[in-house]
py3Dmol code that shows the C-alpha trace and the ligand (Angstrom):
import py3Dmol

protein = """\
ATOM      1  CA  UNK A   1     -26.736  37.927  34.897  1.00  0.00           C
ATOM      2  CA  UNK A   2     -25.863  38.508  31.468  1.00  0.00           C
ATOM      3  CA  UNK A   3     -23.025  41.494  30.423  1.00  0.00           C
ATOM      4  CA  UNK A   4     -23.816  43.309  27.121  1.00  0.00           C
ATOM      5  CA  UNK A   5     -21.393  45.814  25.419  1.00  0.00           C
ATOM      6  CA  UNK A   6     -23.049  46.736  22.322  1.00  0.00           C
ATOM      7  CA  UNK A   7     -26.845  47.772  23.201  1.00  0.00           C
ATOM      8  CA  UNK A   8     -27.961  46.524  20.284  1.00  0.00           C
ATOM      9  CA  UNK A   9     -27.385  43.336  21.544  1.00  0.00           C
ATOM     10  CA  UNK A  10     -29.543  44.693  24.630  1.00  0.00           C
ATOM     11  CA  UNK A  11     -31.704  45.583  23.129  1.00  0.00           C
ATOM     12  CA  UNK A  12     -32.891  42.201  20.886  1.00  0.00           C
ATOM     13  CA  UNK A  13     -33.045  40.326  23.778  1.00  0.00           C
ATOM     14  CA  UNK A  14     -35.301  43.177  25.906  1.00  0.00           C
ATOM     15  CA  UNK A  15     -37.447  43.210  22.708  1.00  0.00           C
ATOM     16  CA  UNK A  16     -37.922  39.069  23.611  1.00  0.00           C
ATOM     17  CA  UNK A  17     -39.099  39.708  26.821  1.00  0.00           C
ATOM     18  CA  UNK A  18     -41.424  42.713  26.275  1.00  0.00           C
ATOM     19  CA  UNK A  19     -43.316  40.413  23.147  1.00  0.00           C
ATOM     20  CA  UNK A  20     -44.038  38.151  26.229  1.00  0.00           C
ATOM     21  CA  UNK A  21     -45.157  40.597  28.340  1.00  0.00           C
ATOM     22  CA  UNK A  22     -42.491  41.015  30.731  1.00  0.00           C
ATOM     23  CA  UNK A  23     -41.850  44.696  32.466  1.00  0.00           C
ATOM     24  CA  UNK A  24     -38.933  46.146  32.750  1.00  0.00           C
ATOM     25  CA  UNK A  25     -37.351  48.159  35.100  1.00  0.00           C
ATOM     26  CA  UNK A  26     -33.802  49.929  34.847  1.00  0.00           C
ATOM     27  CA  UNK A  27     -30.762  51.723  37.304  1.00  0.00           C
ATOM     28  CA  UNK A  28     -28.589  53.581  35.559  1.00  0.00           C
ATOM     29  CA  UNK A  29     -25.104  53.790  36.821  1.00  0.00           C
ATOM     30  CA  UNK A  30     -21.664  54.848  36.748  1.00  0.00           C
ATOM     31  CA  UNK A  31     -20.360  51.955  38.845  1.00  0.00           C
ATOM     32  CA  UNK A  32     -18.283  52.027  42.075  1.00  0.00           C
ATOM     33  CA  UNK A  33     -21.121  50.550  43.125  1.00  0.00           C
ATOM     34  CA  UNK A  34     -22.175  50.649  47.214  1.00  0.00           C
ATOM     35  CA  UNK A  35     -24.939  50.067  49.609  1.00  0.00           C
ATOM     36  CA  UNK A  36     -27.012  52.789  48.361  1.00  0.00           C
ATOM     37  CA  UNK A  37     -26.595  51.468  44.700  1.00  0.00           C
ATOM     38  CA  UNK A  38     -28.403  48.404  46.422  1.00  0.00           C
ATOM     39  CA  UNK A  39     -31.124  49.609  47.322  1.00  0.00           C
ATOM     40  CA  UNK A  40     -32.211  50.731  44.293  1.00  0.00           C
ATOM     41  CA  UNK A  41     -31.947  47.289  42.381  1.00  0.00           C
ATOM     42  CA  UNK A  42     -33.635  46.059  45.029  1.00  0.00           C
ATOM     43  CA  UNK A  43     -36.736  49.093  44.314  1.00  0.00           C
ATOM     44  CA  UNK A  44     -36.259  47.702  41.043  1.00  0.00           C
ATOM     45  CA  UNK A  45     -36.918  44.133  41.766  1.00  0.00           C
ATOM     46  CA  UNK A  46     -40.041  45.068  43.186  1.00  0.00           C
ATOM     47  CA  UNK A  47     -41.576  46.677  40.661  1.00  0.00           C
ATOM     48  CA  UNK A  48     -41.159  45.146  37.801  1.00  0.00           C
ATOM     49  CA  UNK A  49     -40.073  41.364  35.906  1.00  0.00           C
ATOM     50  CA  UNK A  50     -37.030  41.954  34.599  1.00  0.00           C
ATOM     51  CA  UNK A  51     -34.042  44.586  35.895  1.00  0.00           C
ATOM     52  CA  UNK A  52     -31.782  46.026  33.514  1.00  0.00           C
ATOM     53  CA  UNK A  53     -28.538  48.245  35.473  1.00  0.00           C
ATOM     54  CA  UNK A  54     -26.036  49.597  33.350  1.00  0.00           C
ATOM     55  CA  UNK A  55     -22.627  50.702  34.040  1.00  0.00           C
ATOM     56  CA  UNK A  56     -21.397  53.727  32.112  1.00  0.00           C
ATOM     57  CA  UNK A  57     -19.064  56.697  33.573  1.00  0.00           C
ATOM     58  CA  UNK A  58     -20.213  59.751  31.237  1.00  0.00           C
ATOM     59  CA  UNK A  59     -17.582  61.999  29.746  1.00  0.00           C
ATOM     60  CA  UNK A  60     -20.018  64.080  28.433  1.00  0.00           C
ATOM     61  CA  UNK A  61     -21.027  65.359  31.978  1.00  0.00           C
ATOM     62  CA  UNK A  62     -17.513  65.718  33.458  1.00  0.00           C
ATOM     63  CA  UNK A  63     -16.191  69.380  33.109  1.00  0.00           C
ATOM     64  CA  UNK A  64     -12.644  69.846  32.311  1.00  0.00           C
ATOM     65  CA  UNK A  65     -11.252  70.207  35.748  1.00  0.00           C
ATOM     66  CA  UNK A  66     -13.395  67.366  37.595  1.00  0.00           C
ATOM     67  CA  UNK A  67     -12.393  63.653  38.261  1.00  0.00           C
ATOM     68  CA  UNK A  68     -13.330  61.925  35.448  1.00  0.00           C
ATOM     69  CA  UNK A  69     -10.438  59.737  35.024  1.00  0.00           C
ATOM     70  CA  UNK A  70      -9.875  59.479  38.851  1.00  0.00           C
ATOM     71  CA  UNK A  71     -13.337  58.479  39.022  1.00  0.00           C
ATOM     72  CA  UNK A  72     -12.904  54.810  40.384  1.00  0.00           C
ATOM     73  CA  UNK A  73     -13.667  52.171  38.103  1.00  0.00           C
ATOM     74  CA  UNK A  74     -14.589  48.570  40.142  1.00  0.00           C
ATOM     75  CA  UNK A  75     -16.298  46.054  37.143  1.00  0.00           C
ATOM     76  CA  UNK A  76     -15.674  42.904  38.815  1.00  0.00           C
ATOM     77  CA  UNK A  77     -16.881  44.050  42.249  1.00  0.00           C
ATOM     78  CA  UNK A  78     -19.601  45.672  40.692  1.00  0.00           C
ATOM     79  CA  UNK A  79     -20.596  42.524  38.915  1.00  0.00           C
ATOM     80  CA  UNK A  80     -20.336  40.162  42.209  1.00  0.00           C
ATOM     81  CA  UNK A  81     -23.092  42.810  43.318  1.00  0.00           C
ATOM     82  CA  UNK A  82     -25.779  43.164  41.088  1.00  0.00           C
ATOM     83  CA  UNK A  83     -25.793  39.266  40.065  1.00  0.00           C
ATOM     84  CA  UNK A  84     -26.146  38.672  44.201  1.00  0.00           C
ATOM     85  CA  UNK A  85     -28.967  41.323  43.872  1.00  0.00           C
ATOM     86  CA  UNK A  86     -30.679  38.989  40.917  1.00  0.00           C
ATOM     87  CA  UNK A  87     -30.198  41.708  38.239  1.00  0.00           C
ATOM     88  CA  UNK A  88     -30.744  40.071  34.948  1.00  0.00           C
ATOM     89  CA  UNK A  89     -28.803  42.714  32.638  1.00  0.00           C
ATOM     90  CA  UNK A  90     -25.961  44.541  32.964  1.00  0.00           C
ATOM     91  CA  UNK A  91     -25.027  47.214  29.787  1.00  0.00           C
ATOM     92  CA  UNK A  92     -21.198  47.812  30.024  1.00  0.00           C
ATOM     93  CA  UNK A  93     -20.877  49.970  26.825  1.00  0.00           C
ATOM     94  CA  UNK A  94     -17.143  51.764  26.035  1.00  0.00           C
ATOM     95  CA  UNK A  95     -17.391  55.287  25.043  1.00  0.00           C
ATOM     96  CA  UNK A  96     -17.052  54.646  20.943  1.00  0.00           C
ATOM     97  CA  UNK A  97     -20.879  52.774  21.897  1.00  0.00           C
ATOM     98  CA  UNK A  98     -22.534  55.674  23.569  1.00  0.00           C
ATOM     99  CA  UNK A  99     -20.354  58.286  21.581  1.00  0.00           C
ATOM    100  CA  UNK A 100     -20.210  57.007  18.095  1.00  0.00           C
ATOM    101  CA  UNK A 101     -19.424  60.460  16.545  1.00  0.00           C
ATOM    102  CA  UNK A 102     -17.657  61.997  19.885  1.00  0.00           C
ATOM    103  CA  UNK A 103     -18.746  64.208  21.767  1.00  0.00           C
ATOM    104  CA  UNK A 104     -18.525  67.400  20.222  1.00  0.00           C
ATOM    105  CA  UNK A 105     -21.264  67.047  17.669  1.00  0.00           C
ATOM    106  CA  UNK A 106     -23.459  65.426  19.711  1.00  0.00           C
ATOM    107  CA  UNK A 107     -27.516  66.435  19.961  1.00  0.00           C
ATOM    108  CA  UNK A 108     -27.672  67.348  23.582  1.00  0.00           C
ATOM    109  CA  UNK A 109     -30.939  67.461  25.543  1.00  0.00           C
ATOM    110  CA  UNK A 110     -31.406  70.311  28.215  1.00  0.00           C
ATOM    111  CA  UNK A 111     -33.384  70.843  30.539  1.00  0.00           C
ATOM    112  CA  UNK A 112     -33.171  75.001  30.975  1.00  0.00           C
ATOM    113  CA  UNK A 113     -36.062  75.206  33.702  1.00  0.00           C
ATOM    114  CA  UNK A 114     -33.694  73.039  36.671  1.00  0.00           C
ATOM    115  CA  UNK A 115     -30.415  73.324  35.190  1.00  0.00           C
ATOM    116  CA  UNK A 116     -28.428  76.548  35.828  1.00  0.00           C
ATOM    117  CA  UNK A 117     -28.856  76.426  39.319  1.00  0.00           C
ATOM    118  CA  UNK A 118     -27.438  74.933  42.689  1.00  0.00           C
ATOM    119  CA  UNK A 119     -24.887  72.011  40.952  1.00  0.00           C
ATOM    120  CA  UNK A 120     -25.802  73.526  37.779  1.00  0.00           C
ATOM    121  CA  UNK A 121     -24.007  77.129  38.436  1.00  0.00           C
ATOM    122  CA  UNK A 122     -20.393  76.001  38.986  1.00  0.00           C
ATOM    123  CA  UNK A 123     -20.716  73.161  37.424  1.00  0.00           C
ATOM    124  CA  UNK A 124     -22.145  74.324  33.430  1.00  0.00           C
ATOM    125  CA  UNK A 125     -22.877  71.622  31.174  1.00  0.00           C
ATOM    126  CA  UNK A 126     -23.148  68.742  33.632  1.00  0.00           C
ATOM    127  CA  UNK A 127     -26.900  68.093  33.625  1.00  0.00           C
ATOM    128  CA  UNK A 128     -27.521  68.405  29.821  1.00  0.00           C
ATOM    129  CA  UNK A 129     -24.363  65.566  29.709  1.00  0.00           C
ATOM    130  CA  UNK A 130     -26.549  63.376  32.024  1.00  0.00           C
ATOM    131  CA  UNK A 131     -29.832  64.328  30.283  1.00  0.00           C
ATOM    132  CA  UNK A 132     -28.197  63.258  27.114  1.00  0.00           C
ATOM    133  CA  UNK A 133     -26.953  60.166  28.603  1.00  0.00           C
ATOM    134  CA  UNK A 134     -30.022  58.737  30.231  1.00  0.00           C
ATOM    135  CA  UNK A 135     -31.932  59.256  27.807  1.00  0.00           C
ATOM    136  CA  UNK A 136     -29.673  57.681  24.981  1.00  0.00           C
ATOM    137  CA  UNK A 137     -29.728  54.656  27.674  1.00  0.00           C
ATOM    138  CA  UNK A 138     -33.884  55.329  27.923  1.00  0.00           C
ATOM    139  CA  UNK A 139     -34.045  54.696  24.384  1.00  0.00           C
ATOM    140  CA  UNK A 140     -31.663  52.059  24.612  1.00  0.00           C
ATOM    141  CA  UNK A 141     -33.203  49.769  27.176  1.00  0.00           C
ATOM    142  CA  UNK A 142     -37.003  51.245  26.514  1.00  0.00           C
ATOM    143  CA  UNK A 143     -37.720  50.730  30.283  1.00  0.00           C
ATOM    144  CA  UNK A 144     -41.083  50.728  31.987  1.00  0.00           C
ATOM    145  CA  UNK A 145     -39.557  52.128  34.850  1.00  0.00           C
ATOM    146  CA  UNK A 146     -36.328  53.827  35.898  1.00  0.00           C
ATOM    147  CA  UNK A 147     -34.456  54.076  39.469  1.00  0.00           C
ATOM    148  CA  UNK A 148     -32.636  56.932  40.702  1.00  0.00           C
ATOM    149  CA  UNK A 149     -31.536  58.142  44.137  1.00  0.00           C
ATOM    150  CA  UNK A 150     -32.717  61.261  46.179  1.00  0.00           C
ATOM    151  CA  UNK A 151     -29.157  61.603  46.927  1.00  0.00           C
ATOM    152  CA  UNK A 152     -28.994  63.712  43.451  1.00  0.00           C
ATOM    153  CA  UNK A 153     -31.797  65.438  44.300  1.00  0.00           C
ATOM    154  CA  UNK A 154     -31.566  67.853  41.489  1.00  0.00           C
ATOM    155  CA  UNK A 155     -30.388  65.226  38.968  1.00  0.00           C
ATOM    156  CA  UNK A 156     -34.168  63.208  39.675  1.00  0.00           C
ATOM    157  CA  UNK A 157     -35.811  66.799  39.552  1.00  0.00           C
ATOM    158  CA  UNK A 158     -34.316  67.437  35.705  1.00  0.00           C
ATOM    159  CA  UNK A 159     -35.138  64.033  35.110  1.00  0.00           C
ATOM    160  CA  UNK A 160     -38.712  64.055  35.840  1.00  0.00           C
ATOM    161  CA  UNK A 161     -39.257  66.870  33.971  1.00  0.00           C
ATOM    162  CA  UNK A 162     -37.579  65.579  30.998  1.00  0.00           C
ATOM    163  CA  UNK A 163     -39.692  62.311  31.275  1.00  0.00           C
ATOM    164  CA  UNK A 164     -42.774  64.514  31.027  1.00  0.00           C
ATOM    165  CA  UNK A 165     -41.487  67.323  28.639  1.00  0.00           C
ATOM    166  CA  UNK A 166     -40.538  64.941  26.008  1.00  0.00           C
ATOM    167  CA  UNK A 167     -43.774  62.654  26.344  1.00  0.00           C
ATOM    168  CA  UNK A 168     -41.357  59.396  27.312  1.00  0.00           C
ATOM    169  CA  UNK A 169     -43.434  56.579  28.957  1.00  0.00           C
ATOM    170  CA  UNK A 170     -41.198  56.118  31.618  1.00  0.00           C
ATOM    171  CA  UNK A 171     -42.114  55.688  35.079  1.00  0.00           C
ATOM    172  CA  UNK A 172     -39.390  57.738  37.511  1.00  0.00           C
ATOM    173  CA  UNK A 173     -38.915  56.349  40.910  1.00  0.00           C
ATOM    174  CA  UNK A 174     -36.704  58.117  43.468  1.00  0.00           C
ATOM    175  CA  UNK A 175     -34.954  56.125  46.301  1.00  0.00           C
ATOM    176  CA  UNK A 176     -34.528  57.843  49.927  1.00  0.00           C
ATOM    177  CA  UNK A 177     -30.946  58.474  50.171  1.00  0.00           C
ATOM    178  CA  UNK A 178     -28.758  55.512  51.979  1.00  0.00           C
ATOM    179  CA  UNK A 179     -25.941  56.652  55.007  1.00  0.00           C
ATOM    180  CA  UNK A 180     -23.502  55.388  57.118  1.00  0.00           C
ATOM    181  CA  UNK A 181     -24.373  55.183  60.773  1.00  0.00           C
ATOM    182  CA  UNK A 182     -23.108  58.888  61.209  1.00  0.00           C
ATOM    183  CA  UNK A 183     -25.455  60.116  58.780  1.00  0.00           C
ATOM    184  CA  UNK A 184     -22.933  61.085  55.916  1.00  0.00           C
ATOM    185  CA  UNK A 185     -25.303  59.824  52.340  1.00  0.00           C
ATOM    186  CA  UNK A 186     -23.106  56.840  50.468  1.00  0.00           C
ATOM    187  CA  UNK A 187     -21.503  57.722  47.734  1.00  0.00           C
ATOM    188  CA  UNK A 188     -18.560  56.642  45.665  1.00  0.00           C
ATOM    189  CA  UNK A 189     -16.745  60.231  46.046  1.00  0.00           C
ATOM    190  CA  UNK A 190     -16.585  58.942  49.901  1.00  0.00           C
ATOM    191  CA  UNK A 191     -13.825  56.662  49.402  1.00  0.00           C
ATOM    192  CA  UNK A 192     -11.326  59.563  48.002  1.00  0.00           C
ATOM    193  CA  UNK A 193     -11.814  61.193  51.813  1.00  0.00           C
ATOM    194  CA  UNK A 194      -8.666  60.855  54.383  1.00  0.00           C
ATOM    195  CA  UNK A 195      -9.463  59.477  57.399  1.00  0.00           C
ATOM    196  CA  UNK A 196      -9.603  63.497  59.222  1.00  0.00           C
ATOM    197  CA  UNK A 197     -11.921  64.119  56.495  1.00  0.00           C
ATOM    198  CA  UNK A 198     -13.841  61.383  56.725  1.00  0.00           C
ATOM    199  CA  UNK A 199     -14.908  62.157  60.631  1.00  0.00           C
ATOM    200  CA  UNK A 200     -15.680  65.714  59.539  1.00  0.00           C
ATOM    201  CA  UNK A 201     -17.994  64.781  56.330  1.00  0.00           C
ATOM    202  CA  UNK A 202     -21.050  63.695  58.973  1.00  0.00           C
ATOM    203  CA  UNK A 203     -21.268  67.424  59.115  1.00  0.00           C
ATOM    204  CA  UNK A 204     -22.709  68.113  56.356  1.00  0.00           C
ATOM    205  CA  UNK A 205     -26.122  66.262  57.247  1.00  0.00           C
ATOM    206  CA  UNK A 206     -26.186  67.411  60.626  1.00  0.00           C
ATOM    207  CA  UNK A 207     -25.764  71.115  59.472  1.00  0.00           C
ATOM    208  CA  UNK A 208     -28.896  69.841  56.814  1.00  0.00           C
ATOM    209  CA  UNK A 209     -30.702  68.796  59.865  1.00  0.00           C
ATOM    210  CA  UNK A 210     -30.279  71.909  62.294  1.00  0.00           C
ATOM    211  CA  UNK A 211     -31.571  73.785  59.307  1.00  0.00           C
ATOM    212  CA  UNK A 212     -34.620  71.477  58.959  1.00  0.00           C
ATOM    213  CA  UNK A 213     -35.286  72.212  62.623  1.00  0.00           C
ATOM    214  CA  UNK A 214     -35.162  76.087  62.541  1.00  0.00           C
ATOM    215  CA  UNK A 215     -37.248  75.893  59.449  1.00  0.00           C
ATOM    216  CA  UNK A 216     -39.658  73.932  61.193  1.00  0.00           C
ATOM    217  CA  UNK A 217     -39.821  75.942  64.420  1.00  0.00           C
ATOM    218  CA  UNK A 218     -41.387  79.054  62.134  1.00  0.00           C
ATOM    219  CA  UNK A 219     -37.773  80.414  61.219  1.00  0.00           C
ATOM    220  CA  UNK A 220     -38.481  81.591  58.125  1.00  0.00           C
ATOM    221  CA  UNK A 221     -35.476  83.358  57.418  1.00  0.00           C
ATOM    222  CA  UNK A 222     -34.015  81.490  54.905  1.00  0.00           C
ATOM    223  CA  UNK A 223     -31.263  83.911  53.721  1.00  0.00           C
ATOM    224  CA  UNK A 224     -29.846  84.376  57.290  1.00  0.00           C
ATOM    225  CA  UNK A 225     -30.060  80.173  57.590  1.00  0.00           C
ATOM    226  CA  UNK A 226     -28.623  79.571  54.684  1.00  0.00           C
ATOM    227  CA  UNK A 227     -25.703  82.059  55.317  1.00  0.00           C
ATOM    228  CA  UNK A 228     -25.169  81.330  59.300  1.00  0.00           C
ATOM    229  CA  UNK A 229     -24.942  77.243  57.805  1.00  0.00           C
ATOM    230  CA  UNK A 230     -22.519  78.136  55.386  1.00  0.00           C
ATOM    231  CA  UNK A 231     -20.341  79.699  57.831  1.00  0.00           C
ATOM    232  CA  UNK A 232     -20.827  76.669  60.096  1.00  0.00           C
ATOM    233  CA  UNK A 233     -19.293  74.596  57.152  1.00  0.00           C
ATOM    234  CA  UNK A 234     -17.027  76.325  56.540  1.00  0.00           C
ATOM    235  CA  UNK A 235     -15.783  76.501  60.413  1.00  0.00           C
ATOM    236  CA  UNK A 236     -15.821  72.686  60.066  1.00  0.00           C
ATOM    237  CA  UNK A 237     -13.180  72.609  57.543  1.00  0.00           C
ATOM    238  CA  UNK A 238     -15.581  72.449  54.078  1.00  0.00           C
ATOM    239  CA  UNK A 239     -15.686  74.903  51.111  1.00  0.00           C
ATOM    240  CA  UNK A 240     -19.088  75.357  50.643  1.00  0.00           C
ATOM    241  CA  UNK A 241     -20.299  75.630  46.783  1.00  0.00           C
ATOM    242  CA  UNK A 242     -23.904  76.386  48.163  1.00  0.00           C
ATOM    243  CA  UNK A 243     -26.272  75.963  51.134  1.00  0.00           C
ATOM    244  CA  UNK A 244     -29.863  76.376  50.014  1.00  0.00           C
ATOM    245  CA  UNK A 245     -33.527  76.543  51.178  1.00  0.00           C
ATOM    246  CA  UNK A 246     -35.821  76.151  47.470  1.00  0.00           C
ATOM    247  CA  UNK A 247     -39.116  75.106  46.876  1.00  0.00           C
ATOM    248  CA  UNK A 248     -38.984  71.394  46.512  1.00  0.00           C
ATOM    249  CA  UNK A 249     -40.976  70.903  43.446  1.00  0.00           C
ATOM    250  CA  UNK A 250     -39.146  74.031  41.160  1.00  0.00           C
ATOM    251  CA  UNK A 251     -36.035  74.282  42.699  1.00  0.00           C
ATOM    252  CA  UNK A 252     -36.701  78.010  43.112  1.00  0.00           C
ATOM    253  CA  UNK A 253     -36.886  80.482  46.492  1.00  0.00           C
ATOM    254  CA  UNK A 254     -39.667  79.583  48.616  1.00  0.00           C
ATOM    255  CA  UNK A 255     -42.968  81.911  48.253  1.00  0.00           C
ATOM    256  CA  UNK A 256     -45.982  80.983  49.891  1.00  0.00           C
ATOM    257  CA  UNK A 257     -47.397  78.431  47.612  1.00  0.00           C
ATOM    258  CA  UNK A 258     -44.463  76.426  48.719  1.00  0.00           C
ATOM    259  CA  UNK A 259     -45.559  72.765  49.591  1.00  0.00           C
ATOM    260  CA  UNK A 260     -42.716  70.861  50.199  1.00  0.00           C
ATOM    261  CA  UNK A 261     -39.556  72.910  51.150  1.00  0.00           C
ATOM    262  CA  UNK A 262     -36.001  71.323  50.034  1.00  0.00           C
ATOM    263  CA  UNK A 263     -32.557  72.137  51.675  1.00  0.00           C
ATOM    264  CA  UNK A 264     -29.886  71.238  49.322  1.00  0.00           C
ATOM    265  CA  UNK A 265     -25.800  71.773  50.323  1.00  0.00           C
ATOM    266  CA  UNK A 266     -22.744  71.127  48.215  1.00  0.00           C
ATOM    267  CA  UNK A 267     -19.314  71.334  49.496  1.00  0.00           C
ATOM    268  CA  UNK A 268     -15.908  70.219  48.927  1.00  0.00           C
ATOM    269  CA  UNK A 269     -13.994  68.403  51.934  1.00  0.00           C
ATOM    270  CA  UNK A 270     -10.446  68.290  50.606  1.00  0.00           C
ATOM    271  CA  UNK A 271     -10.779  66.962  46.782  1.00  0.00           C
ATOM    272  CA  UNK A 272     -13.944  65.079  46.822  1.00  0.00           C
ATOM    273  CA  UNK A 273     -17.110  67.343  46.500  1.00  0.00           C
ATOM    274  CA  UNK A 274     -20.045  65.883  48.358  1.00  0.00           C
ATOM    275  CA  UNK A 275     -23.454  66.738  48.066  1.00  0.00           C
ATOM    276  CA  UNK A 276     -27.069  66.065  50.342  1.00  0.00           C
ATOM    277  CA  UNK A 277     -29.915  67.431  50.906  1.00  0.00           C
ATOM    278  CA  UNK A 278     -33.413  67.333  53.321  1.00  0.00           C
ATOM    279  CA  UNK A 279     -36.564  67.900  52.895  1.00  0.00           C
ATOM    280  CA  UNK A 280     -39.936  69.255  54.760  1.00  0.00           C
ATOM    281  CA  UNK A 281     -43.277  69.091  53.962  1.00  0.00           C
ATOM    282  CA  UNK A 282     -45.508  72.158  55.104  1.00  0.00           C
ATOM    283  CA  UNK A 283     -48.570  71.738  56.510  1.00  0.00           C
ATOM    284  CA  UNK A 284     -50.769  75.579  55.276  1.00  0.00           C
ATOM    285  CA  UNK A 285     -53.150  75.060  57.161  1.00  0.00           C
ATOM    286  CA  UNK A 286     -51.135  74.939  60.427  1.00  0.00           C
ATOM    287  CA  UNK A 287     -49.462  78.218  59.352  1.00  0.00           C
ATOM    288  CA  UNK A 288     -46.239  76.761  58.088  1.00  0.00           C
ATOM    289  CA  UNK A 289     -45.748  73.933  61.079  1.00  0.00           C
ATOM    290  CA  UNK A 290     -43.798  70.677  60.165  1.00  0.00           C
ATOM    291  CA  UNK A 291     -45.880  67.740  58.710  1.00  0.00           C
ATOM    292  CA  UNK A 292     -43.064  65.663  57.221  1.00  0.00           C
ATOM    293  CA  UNK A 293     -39.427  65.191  56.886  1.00  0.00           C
ATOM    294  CA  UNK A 294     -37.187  63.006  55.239  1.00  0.00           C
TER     295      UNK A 294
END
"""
ligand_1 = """\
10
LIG
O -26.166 59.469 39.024
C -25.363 58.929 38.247
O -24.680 57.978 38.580
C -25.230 59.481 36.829
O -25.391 60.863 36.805
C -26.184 58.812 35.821
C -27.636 59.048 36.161
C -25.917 57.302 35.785
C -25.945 59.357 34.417
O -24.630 59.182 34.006
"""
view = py3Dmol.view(width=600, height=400)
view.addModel(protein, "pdb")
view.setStyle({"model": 0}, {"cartoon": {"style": "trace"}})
view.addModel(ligand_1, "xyz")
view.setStyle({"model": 1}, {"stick": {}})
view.zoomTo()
view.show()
């Protein structure tokens, strides 16, 4: 596996392989990389020739209170990783790379649509920073395809409308979410959680999943769910941010064209704030009864 820095060195030697025909496929990143990291390089390496990850932690979509210089920075681990996965390119660009005129002045992309809402409300700024990122790292690595988790379920949602809003030839692929035994999604937040915390967090799927159930036993309630599985959080020692039952496909309230219902939950469990989701596909014809879930 070979490290760039500077993606114009990238992005000579991804020009060489495209002239001969080679496709590419890429996972962005901001490192701390685990198991469910892994499993999309190895969606990656199934689709296409070449794989292309890149490591970046993104100022621009860190508010002013969150953890962006606690956020945990582990290069050489991360490295061992992706060359054992067979990833040919890593892009390990500094700040000055990505940010060449700081921050401040910089075009940003938004996505208005998917944006203000759920992580979006409390959190105001954050997607256009990683719409702005990926795609200065689309342009970058010019990929045929590009991998992102379901964990970040409204993340791939903003994504895949950018994709098609701006025209870029880019296929999206999203990942089912990876978890622990206990059903608590991976991700690199988990690792800030004490060890009380940590055999609480499990909670917040299971709550995801009792909500799932109701839904798809014809409660259709979705106000009094989502406000009886807040409290439930909350009784098991989280501070909810939100607890929601949208329309899978806008991110809005459900109404009855709804295919595909998604129940989306962030909360905070001591510092870290951990998010997940489920979904359920709805079957009209059989009045609203359960055809999928995931
Ligand atoms: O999901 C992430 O790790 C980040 O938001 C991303 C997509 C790499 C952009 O910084």
């Amino acid at each position: 596996m070979k490290t760039f820095s500077k993606s114009s060195h990238l992005r000579n030697v991804l020009a060489k392989n495209k002239l001969s025909g080679k496709t590419i496929a890429f996972v962005p990143t901001m490192g701390n990389l685990h198991e469910g990291h892994i499993q999309l390089m190895r969606q990656a390496k199934k689709m296409a020739d070449i794989v292309v990850a890149s490591i970046f932690v993104n100022p621009l979509q860190f508010g002013a209170n969150e953890d962006l210089e606690s956020y945990p920075r582990t290069l050489s681990a991360d490295k061992e990783k992706l060359f054992t996965e067979g990833v040919d390119y890593l892009l390990f660009p500094d700040v000055e790379e990505i940010y060449p005129e700081g921050m401040d002045k910089q075009t940003l992309i938004v996505v208005p649509a998917l944006s203000d809402t759920l992580c979006g409300a409390n959190r105001p700024g954050h997607f256009a920073g990683v719409a702005t990122v990926v795609t200065k790292l689309f342009q970058i690595v010019q990929p045929d395809i590009a991998i992102f988790g379901k964990k970040d379920y409204q993340q791939l949602a903003i994504i895949e409308k950018m994709v098609k809003d701006l025209c870029m030839p880019i296929n999206i692929v999203g990942v089912e979410t990876a978890r622990d035994v206990d059903g608590l999604a991976l991700s690199s937040r988990n690792g800030f959680l004490t060890e009380e915390q940590r055999s609480i967090a499990p909670a917040l799927h299971q709550t995801l999943l009792e909500c799932r159930d109701a839904i798809a036993c014809g409660f259709d309630s979705y106000q009094a769910l989502e406000d009886y599985c807040t409290e439930a959080l909350k009784h098991a020692g989280f501070e909810p941010d939100y607890f929601s039952v949208r329309d899978a496909e806008t991110l809005q309230a459900v109404t009855c064209d709804t295919e595909e219902i998604v129940i989306l939950a962030a909360a905070k469990l001591g510092k870290p704030r951990l998010i997940d989701n489920v979904t359920l596909t709805l079957n009209p014809s059989q009045d609203w009864g359960m055809l999928a879930v995931h």
